[in-house]
C-alpha positions in Angstrom: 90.4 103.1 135.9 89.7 106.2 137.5 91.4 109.4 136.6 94.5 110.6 139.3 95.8 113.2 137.4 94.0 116.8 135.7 95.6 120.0 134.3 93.3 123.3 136.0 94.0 125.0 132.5 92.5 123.8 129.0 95.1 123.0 126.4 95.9 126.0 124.2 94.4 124.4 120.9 93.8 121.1 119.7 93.8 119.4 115.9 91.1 120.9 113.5 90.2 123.9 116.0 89.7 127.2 114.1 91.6 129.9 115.4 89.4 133.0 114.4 86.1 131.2 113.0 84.6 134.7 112.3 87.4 136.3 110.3 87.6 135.5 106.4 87.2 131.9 106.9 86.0 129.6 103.9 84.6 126.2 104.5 83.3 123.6 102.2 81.1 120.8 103.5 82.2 117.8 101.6 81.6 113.9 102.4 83.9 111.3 102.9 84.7 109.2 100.2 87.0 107.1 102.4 85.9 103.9 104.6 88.6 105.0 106.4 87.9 107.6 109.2 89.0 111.0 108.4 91.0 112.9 111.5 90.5 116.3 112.5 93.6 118.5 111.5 94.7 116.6 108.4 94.9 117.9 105.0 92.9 116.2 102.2 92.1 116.0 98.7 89.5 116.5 96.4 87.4 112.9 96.3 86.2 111.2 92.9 83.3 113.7 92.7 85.2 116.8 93.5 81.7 119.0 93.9 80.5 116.9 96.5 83.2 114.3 98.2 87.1 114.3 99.8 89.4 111.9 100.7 92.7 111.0 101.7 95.5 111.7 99.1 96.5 108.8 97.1 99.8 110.2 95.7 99.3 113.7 94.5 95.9 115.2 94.6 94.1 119.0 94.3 94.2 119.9 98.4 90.3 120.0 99.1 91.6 122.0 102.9 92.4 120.9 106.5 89.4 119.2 108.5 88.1 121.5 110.8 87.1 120.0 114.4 83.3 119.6 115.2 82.4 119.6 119.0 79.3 117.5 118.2 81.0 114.4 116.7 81.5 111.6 119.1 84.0 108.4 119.2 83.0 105.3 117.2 85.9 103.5 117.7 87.1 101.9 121.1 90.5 103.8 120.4 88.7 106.8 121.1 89.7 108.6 117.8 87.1 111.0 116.7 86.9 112.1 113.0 84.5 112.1 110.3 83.0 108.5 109.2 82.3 107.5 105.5 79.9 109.5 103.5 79.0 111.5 106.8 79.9 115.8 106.3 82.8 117.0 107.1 83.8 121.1 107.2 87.0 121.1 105.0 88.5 124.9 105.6 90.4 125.9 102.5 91.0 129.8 103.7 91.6 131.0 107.6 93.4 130.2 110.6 93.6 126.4 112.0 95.1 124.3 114.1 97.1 121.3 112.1 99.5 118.2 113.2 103.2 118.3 111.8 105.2 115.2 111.0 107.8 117.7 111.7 109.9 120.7 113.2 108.3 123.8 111.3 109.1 127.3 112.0 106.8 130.8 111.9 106.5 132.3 108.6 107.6 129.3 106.6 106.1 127.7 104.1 103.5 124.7 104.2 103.6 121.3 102.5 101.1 118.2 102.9 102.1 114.9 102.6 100.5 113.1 99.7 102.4 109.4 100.1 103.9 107.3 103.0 102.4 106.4 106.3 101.8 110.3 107.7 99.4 110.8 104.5 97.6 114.3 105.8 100.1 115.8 108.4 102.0 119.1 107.4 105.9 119.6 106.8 108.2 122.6 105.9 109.2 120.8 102.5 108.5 118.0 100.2 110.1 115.5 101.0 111.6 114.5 98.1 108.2 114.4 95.9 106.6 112.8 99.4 104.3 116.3 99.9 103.0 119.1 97.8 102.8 122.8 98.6 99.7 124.1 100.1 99.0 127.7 99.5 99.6 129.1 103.4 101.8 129.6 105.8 102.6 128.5 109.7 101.7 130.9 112.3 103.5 129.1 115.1 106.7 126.9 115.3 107.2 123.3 116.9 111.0 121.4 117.5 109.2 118.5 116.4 106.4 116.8 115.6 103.3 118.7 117.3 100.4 120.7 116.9 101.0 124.4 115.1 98.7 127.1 113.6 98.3 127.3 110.3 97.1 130.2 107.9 95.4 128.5 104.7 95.0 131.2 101.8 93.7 128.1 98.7 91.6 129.7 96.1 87.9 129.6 96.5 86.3 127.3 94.6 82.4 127.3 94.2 
């Protein structure tokens, strides 16, 4: 089917895009642990071998960082989702600006949670949810009225 409809402007962000990639970012290269393929802009957790591997949460879990977009990674799947595969690298960034997907409305300045249980395992929210998500040492940079795509200022500890 060909394509009858085009925007002339780029979208202003997408999930997993770095906002300022030269200014106090921290990135760790972990590998999936997960058969399951890991989606750019979703927080994740420290895998069995914390030094080396992340994965989705499971229930609570020590936040590894949000997984940072790489323009080199190509669709595997006919749904066209693009991600990181099972035990291929993936740039987790645990301090800096990035884009991340909300299950939720969240507002500027507030403060962020992950979800660690239930179907949205990985999006952000402005709460826990009733022991659903766990609080992620940042803050929102943007607001959404719903669901949606906002910027997010991660400030975890580094780890080396």
């Amino acid at each position: 089917m060909s394509q009858t409809a085009y925007s002339v402007e780029a979208a202003q962000a997408f999930p997993g895009l770095l906002a300022d990639p030269n200014a106090n970012a921290f990135i760790r290269s972990l590998a999936n642990e997960d058969a399951a393929l890991a989606v750019f802009g979703l927080g994740y957790a420290l895998g069995t071998d914390g030094a080396t591997q992340f994965a989705a949460f499971s229930g609570a879990g020590t936040f590894a960082g949000v997984l940072v977009h790489r323009h080199n990674t190509q669709a595997r799947e006919l749904s066209g989702t693009v991600g990181i595969e099972q035990d291929e690298m993936g740039d987790l960034l645990t301090s800096g600006r990035v884009w991340v997907l909300t299950d939720e409305a969240v507002t500027a300045g507030g403060a962020a949670f992950v979800r660690h249980t239930t179907s949205d395992i990985g999006l952000f929210r402005s709460d826990v949810d009733g022991g659903d998500a766990q609080a992620v040492n940042g803050m929102y940079l943007t607001s959404t009225s719903g669901a949606g795509l906002v910027l997010l200022q991660v400030n975890e500890p580094v780890v080396v």
